[in-house]
N, C-alpha and C positions, 0 to 999 in steps of 0.2 A: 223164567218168563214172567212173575208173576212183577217185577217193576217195570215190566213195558205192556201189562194187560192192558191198561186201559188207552192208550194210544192203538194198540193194533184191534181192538174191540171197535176202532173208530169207522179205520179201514173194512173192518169184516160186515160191520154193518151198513157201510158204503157199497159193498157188492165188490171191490176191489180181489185180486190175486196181490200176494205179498210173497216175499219170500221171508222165511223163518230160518233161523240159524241156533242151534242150541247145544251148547259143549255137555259131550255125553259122557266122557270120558276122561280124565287127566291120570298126568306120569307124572313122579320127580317134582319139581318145582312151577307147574303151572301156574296163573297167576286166577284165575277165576274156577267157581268152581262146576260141578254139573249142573247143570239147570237155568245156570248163564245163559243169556240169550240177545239175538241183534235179529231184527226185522230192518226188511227195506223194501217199499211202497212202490207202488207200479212206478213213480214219479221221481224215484230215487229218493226218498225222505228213509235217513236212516234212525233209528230207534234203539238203545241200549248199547250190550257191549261184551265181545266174549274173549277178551284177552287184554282189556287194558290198552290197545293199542297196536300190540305187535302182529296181530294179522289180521286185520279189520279191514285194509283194501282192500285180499284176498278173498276174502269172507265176502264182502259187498261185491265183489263181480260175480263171486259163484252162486250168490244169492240172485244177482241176475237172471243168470244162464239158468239154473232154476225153475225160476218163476218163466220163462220163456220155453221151455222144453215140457214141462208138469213135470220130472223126472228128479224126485228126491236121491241125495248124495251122503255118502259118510266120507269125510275126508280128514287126513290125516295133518296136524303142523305140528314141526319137532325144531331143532335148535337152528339157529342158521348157518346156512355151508354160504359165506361169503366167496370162496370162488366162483363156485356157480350161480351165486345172484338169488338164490332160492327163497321160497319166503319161510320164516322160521321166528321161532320166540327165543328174544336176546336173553332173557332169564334162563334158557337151560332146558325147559321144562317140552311135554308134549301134550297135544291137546286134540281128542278126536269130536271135531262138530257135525253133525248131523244139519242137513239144509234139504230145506221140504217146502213144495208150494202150498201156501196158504189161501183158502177161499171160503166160501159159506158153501163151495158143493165138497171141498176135500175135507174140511171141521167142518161138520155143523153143529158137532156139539161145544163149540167155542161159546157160543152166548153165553148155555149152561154152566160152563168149566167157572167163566166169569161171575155169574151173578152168585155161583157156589163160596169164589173168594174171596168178594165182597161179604158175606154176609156168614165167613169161616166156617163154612159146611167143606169138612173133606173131603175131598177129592184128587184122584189118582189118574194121570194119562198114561196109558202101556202105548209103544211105540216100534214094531220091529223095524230096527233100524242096520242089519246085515245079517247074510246067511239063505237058506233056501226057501226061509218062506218070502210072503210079498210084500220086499221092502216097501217102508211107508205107511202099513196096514196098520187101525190105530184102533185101542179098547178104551172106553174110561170108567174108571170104576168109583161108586163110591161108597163111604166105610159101610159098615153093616150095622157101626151102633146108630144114624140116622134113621131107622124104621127098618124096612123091607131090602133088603141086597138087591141093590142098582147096577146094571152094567147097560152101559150102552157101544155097540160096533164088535166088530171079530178079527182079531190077530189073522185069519185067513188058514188055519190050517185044520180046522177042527173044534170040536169040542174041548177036547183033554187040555190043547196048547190054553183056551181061554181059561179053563178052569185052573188051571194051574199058575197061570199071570195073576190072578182075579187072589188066589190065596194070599201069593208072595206081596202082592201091591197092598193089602189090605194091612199087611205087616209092614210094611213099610210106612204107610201111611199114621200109621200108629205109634212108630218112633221117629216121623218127620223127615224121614230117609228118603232120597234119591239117587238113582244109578241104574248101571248094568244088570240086565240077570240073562244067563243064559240056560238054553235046553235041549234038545232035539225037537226035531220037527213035526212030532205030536204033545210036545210039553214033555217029554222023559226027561230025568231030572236029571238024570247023571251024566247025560250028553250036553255040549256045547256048540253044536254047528249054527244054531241060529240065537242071534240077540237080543234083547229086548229093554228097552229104556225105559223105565219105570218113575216119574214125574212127580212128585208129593205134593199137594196140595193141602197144606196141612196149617189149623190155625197158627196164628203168633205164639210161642211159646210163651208162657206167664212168668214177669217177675214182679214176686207179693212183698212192698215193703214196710215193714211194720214201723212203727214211729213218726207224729205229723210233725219235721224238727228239719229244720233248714239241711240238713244233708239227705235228709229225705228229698226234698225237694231238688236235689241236685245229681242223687239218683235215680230221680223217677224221668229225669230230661233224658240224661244218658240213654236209659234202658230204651226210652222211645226212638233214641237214635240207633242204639241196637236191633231195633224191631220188636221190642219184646212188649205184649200184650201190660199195662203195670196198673199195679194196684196198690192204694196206699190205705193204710188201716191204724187208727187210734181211736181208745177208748174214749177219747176228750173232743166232743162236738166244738167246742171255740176254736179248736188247732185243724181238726179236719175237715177242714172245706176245701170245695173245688177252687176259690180262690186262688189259694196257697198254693194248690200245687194244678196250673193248667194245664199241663203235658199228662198226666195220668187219665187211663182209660175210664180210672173207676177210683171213687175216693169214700172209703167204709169209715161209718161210727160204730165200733164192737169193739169190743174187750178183745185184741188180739189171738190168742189161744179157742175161744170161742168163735172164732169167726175164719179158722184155719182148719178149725176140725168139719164145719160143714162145705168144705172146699175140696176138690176134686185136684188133685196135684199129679204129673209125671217127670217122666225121668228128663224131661227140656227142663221143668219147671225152678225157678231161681226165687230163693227167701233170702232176704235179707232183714235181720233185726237190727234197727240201728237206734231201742229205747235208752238201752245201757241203765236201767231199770230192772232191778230183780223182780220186781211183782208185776211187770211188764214181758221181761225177755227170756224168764226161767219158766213160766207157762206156756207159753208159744213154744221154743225152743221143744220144750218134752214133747209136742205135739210133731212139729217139724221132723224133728229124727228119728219119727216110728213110720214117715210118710215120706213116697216116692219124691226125688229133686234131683236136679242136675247141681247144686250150688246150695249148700245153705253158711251162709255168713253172719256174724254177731258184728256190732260197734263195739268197742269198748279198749280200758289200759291193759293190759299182760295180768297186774293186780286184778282189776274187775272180771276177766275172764279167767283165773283160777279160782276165784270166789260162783262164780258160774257154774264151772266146773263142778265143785264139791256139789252145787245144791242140784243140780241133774244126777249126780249119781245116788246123794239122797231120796231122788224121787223114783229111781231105779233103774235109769240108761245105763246100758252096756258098756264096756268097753269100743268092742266094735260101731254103736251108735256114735258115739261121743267123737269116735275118731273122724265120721261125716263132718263136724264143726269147723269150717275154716274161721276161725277168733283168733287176734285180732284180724279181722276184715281187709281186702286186700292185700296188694302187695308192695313192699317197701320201697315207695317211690318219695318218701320224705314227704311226704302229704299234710298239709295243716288245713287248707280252706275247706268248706262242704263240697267246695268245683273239682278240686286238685284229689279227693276222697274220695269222689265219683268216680275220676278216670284210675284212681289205685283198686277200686272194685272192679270197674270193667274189664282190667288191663287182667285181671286173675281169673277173670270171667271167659276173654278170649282164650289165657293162655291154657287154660282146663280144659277147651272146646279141643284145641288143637294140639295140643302137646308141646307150646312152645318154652324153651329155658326160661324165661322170664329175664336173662341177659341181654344187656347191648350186642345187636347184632356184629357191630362192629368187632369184638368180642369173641366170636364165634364163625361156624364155617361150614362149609357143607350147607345144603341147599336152604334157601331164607323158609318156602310158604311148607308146611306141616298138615300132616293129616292125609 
């Protein structure tokens, strides 16, 4: 939901009823993932996208029907049965969307959810979305490292069920996770009869690239096009300016190493050294692989990074640290430019997110999307 907040924030604060469609669930090869979402406007104006294509008129009538009944749906779209005309995703895959009428009297905590994701204060939507309690019924929580533990709304069944959404959501929110959770119908955990869709609202994850050096500059575009909060950092005021690289969030004068350690890093969080500078990349680096990251990557030749090598383990990394170091950076896609270097980091960056071969599809078999 959070690439069509601000168009349907438009609507909410117009006093408008929308319909909301939001894929809670996927099987097998679906093409979008949970938290995907398509809104469509008392007026028919539709908004986003929850499959790419393959079931978006379906979606838009039942987002209708919807928004004209008040009566939220979880509906189910699986592969297509072309004899009977069904609607269904030509990829293979199944996808269960949830579609719920939206207004300022059913969210009213919309404003807040928004001005929350604007300005990267986490925040969590719980959602029962099937089962015995009252579908539709919605809690939103937010983390508990912002001050005081905030919940607003009640799942509907009690106590235990909030408190127990309110745990699970605040973990979630904390590894940027969104999905299913299920439980019984006072929160008991080992039961399943009722659902609960659990929505992270979680900032951009961070990637810090050390180096102000024209493929800095070519990975700090990318990473924005990935979504990723970026930061670029050199010791040398003439090379780091905002200038040089305008796509970064944030552009640091610090001595790399120093300016890592008073930085807060988790397991989203993505480093890349690209000084290929030992009195640059072998201080950072030691730093780097004592501290949480989903990616940490070096630039440099095979030669530069055995020589790397040696002077980290001189400084006292582990074996197992050492083994975190993706050097040489990226993946082997013949890469020479700072452009074509960007998309061999990124490509290693996805394919670590998802588990994918890193082979031509063509290649390979069994279902394309991972994860």
């Amino acid at each position: 939901m959070r690439d069509i907040l601000d168009q349907i924030i438009k609507w909410w604060d117009a006093g408008e009823t929308f319909g909301l469609a939001t894929v809670v669930r996927t099987f097998s090869s679906a093409p979008r993932e949970p938290g995907a979402a398509l809104a469509v406007s008392s007026g028919g104006e539709v908004v986003g996208s929850v499959s790419g294509g393959c079931v978006e008129g379906a979606v838009y009538e039942l987002s209708g029907e919807v928004r004209a009944t008040g009566q939220a749906v979880l509906q189910r779209y699986g592969v297509s049965d072309d004899a009977a005309f069904s609607v269904g995703l030509t990829c293979g895959g199944i996808i269960d969307i949830f579609v719920e009428p939206v207004s300022r009297e059913t969210f009213a905590e919309l404003g807040e959810i928004a001005a929350a994701v604007r300005v990267g204060e986490p925040v969590a939507v719980a959602t029962v979305i099937a089962g015995p309690g009252k579908v539709g019924a919605r809690r939103v929580i937010w983390a508990a490292d912002q001050g005081e533990p905030r919940e607003s709304g009640t799942l509907g069944s009690g106590d235990r069920l909030d408190q127990a959404v309110d745990d699970d959501a605040r973990g979630m929110l904390a590894q940027g996770l969104t999905g299913v959770r299920r439980y019984g119908p006072d929160g008991e955990r080992r039961r399943d009869e009722l659902s609960v869709f659990v929505q992270s609202f979680a900032p951009a994850p961070r990637m810090l690239v050390f180096g102000a050096i024209d493929f800095a500059a070519a990975v700090a575009r990318i990473g924005k096009f990935l979504g990723y909060q970026v930061t670029v950092c050199d010791a040398r005021p003439v090379f780091a300016t905002t200038a040089r690289f305008p796509e970064a969030d944030e552009v640091v004068t610090d001595w790399p190493h120093r300016y890592l350690s008073g930085v807060s890093t988790d397991e989203r969080t993505v480093i890349c050294v690209l000084t290929h500078d030992p009195k640059f990349d072998v201080p950072v680096l030691e730093v780097a692989l004592r501290q949480p990251a989903a990616y940490i990557g070096a630039m440099g030749s095979r030669r530069t990074h055995e020589d790397r090598l040696e002077r980290l383990r001189e400084a006292g990394l582990s074996a197992e640290e050492l083994a975190r170091l993706r050097s040489p950076v990226g993946l082997d896609l013949g890469a020479r430019t700072p452009e074509e270097t960007a998309v061999a980091i990124a490509a290693e960056l996805i394919q670590l997110r998802w588990g994918g071969s890193g082979q031509p599809l063509t290649l390979t078999d069994g279902r394309i999307h991972h994860g």
